[in-house]
KEDRENLO-278471 format. One record per atom (N, C-alpha, C, O): atom name; residue number from 1; z, x, y. Coordinates in pm, whole numbers, plus 50000, padded with zeros to 5 digits. Example, Ala and Ser with C-alpha at 12.3 -4.5 7.8 and 13.67 -1.06 7.14 Angstrom:
// residues 2
+------+-----+-------+-------+-------+
| site | pos |     z |     x |     y |
+------+-----+-------+-------+-------+
|    N |   1 | 50780 | 51319 | 49431 |
|   CA |   1 | 50780 | 51230 | 49550 |
|    C |   1 | 50780 | 51320 | 49670 |
|    O |   1 | 50846 | 51424 | 49668 |
|    N |   2 | 50708 | 51285 | 49775 |
|   CA |   2 | 50714 | 51367 | 49894 |
|    C |   2 | 50787 | 51290 | 50003 |
|    O |   2 | 50804 | 51341 | 50114 |
+------+-----+-------+-------+-------+
This chain:
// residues 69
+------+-----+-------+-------+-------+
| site | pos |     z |     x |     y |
+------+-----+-------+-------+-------+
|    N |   1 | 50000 | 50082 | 49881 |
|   CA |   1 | 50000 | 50000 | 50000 |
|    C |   1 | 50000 | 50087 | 50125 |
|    O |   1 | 49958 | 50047 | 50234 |
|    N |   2 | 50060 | 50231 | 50098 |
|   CA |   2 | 50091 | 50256 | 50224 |
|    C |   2 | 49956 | 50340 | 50297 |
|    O |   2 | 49962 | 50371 | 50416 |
|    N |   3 | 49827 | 50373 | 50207 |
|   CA |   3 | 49732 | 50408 | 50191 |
|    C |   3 | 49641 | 50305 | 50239 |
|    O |   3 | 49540 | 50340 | 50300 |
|    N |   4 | 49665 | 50181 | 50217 |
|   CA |   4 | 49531 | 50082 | 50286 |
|    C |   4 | 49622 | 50055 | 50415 |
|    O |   4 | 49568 | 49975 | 50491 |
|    N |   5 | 49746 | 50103 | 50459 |
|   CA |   5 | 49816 | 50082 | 50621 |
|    C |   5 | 49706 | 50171 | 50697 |
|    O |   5 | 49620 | 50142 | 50781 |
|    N |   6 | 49753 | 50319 | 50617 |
|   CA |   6 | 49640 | 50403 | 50697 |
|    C |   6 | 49489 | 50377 | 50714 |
|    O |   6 | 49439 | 50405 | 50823 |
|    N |   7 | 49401 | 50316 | 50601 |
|   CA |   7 | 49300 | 50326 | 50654 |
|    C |   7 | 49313 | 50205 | 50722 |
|    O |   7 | 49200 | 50205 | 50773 |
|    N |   8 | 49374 | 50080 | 50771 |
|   CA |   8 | 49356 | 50008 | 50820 |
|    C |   8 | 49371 | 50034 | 50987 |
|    O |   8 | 49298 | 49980 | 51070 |
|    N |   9 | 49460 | 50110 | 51015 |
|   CA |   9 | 49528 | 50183 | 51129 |
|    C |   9 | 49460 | 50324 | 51183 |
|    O |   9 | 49487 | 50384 | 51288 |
|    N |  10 | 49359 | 50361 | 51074 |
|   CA |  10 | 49338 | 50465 | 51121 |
|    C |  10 | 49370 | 50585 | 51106 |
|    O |  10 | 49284 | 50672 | 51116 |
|    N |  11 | 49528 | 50623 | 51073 |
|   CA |  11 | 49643 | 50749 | 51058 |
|    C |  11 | 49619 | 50827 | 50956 |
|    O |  11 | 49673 | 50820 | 50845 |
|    N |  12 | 49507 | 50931 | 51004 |
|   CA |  12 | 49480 | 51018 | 50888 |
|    C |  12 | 49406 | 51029 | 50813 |
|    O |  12 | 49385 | 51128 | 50743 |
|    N |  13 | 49333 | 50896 | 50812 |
|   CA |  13 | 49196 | 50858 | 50779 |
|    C |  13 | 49115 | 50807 | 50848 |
|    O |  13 | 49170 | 50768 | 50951 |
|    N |  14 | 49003 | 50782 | 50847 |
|   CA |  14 | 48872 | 50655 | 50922 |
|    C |  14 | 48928 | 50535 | 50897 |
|    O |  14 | 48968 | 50483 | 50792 |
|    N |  15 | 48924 | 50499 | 51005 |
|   CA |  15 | 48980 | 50370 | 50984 |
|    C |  15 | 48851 | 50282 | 50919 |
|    O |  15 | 48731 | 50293 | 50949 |
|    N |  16 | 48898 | 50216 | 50847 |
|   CA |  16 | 48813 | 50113 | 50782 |
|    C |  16 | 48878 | 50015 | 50700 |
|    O |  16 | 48974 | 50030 | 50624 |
|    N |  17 | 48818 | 49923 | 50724 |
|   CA |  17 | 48874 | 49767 | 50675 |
|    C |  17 | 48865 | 49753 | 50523 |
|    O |  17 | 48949 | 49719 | 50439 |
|    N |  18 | 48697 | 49802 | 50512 |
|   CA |  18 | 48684 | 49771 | 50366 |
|    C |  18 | 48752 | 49871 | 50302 |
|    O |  18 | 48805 | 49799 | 50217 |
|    N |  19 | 48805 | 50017 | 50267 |
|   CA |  19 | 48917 | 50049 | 50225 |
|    C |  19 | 49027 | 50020 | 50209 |
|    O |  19 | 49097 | 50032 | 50109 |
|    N |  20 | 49060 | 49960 | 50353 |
|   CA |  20 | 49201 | 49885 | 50400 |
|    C |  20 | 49232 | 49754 | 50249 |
|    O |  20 | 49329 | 49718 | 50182 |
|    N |  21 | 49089 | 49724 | 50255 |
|   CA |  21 | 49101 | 49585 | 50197 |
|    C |  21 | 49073 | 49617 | 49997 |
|    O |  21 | 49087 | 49541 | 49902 |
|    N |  22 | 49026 | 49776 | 50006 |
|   CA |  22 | 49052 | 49782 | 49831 |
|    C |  22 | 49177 | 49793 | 49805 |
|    O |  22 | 49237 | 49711 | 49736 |
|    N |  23 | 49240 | 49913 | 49865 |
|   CA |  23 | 49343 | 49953 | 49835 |
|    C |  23 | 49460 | 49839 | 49822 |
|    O |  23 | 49537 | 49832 | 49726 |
|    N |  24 | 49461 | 49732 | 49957 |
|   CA |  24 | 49560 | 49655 | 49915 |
|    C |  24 | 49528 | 49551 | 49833 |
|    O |  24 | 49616 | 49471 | 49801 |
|    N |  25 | 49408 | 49537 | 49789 |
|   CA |  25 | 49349 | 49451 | 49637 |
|    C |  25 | 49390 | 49514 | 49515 |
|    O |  25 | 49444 | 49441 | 49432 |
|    N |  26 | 49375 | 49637 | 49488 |
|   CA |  26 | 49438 | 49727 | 49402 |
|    C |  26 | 49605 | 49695 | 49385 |
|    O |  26 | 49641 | 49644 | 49279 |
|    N |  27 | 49696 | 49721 | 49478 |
|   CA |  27 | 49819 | 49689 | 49511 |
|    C |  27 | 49855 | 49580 | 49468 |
|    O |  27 | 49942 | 49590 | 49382 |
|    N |  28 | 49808 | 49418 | 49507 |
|   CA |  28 | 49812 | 49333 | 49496 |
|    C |  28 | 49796 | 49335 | 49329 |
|    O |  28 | 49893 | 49328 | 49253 |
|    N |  29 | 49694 | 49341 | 49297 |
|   CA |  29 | 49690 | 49318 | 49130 |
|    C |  29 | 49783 | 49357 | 49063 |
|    O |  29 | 49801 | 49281 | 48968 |
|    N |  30 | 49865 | 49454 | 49067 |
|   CA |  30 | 49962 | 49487 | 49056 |
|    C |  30 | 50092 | 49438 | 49072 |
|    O |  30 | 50187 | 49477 | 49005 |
|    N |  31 | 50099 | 49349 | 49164 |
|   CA |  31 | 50212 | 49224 | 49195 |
|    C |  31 | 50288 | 49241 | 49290 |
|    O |  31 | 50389 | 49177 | 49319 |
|    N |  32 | 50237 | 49335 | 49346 |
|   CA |  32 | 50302 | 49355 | 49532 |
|    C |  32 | 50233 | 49283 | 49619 |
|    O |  32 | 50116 | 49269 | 49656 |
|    N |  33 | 50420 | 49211 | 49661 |
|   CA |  33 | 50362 | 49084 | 49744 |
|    C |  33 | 50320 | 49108 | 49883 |
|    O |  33 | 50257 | 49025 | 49948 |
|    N |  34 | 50355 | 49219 | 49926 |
|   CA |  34 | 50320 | 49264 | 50046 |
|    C |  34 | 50176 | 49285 | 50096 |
|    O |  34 | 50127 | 49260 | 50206 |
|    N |  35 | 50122 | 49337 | 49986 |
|   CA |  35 | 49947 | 49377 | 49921 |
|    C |  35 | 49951 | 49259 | 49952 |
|    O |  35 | 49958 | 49236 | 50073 |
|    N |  36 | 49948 | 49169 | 49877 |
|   CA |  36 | 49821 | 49045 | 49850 |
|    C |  36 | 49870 | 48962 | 50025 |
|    O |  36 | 49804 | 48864 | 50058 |
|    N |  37 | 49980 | 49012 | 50118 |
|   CA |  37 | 49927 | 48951 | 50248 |
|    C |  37 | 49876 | 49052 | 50314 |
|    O |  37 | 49811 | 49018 | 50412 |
|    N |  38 | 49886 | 49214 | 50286 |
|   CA |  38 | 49760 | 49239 | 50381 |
|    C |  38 | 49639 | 49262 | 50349 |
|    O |  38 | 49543 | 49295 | 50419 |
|    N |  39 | 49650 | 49239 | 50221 |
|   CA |  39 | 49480 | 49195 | 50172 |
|    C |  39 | 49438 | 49039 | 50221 |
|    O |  39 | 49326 | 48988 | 50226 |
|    N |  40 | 49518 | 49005 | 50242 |
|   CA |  40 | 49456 | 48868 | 50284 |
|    C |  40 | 49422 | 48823 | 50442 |
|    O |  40 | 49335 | 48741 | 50476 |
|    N |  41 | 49526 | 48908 | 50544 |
|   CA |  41 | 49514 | 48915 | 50646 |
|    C |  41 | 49431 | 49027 | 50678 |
|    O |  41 | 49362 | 49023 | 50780 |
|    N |  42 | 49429 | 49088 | 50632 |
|   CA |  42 | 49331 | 49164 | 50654 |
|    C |  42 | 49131 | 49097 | 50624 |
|    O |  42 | 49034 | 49100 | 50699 |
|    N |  43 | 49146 | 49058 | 50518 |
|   CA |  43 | 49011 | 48923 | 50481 |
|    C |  43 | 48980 | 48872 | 50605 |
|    O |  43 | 48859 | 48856 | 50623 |
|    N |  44 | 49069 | 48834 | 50717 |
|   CA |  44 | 49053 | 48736 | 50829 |
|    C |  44 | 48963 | 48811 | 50909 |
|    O |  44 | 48873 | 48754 | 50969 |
|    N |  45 | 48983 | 48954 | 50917 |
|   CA |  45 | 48876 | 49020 | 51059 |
|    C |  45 | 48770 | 49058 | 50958 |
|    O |  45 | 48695 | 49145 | 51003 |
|    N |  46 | 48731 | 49008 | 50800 |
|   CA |  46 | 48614 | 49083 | 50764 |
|    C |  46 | 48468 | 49013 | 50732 |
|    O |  46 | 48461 | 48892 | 50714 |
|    N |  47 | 48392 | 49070 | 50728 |
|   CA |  47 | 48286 | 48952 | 50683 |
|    C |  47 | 48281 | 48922 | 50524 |
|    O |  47 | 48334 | 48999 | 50444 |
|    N |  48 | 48211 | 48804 | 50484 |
|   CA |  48 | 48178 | 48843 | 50326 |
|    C |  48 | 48139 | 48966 | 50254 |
|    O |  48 | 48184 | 49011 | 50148 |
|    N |  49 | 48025 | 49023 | 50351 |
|   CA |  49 | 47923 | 49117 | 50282 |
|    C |  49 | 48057 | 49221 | 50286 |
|    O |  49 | 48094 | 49220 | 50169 |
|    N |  50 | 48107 | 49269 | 50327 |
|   CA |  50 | 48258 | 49363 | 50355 |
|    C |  50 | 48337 | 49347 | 50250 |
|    O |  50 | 48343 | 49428 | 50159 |
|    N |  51 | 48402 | 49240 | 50257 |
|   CA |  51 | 48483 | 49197 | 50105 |
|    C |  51 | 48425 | 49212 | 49965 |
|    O |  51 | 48473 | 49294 | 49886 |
|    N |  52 | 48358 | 49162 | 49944 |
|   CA |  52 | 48227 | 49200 | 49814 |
|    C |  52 | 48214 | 49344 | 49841 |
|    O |  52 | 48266 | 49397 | 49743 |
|    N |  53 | 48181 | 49422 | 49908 |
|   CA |  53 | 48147 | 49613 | 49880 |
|    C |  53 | 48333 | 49649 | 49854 |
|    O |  53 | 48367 | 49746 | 49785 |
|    N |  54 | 48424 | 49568 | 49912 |
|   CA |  54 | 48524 | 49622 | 49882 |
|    C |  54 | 48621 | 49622 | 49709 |
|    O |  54 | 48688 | 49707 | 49650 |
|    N |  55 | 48578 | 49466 | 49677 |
|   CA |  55 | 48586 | 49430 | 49550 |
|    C |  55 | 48518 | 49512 | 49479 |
|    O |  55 | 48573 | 49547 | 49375 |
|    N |  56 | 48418 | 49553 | 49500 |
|   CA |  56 | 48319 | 49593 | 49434 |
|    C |  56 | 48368 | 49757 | 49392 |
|    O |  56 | 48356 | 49795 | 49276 |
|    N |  57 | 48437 | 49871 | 49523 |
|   CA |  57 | 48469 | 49930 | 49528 |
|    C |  57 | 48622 | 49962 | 49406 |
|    O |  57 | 48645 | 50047 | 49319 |
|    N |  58 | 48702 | 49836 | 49463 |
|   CA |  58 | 48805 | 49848 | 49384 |
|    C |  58 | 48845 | 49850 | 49239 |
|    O |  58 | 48948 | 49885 | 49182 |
|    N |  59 | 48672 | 49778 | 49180 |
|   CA |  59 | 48626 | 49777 | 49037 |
|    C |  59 | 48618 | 49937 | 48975 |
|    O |  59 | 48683 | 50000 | 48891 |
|    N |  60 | 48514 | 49962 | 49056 |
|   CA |  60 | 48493 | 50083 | 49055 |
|    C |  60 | 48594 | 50198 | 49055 |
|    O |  60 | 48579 | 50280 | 48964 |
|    N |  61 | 48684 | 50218 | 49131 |
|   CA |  61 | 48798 | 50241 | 49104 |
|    C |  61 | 48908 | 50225 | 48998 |
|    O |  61 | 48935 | 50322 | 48928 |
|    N |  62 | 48966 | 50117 | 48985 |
|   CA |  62 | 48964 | 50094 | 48833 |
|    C |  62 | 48901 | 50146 | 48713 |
|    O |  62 | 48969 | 50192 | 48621 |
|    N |  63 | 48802 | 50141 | 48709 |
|   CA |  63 | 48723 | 50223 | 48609 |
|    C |  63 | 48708 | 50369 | 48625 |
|    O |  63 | 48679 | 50444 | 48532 |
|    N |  64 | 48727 | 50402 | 48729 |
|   CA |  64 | 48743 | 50611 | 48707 |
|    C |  64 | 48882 | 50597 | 48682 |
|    O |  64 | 48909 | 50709 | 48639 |
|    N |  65 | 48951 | 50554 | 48682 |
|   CA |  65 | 49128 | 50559 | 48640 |
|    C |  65 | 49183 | 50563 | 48793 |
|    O |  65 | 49297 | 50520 | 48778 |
|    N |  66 | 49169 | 50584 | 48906 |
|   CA |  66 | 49189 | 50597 | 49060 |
|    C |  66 | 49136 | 50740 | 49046 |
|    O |  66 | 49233 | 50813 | 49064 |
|    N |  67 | 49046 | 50802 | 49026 |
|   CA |  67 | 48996 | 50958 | 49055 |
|    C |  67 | 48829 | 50893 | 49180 |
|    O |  67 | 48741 | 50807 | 49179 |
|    N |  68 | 48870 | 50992 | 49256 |
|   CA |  68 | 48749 | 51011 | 49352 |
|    C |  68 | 48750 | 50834 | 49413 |
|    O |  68 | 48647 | 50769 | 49395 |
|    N |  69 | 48839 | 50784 | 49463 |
|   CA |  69 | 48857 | 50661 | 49532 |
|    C |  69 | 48823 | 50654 | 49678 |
|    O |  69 | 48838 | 50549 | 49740 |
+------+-----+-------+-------+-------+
């Protein structure tokens, strides 16, 4: 979680949403309730096509085990 703060914020990384928005999808699946509201508030400033590359991302992820995320 504290990894999609930063890219969401910026701190240390590029800020970017659709990271913002794997990482706390990742989190969330996991059963952190905190994740699944800033994955969700975070959803609010994004477009579809954004959410889908991010899902898409977080699959992907999943499947290397979290290597090269």
């Amino acid at each position: 979680q504290n990894l999609a703060v930063a890219y969401l914020e910026g701190k240390g990384v590029p800020r970017s949403v659709v990271q913002a928005y794997m990482w706390f999808n990742l989190c969330a699946a996991q059963g952190d309730e905190k994740a699944v509201r800033g994955r969700d508030l975070t959803a609010e400033t994004m477009t579809s096509s954004q959410i889908e590359k991010a899902q898409d991302l977080a699959r992907e992820c999943l499947k290397k085990g979290y290597k090269d995320c």
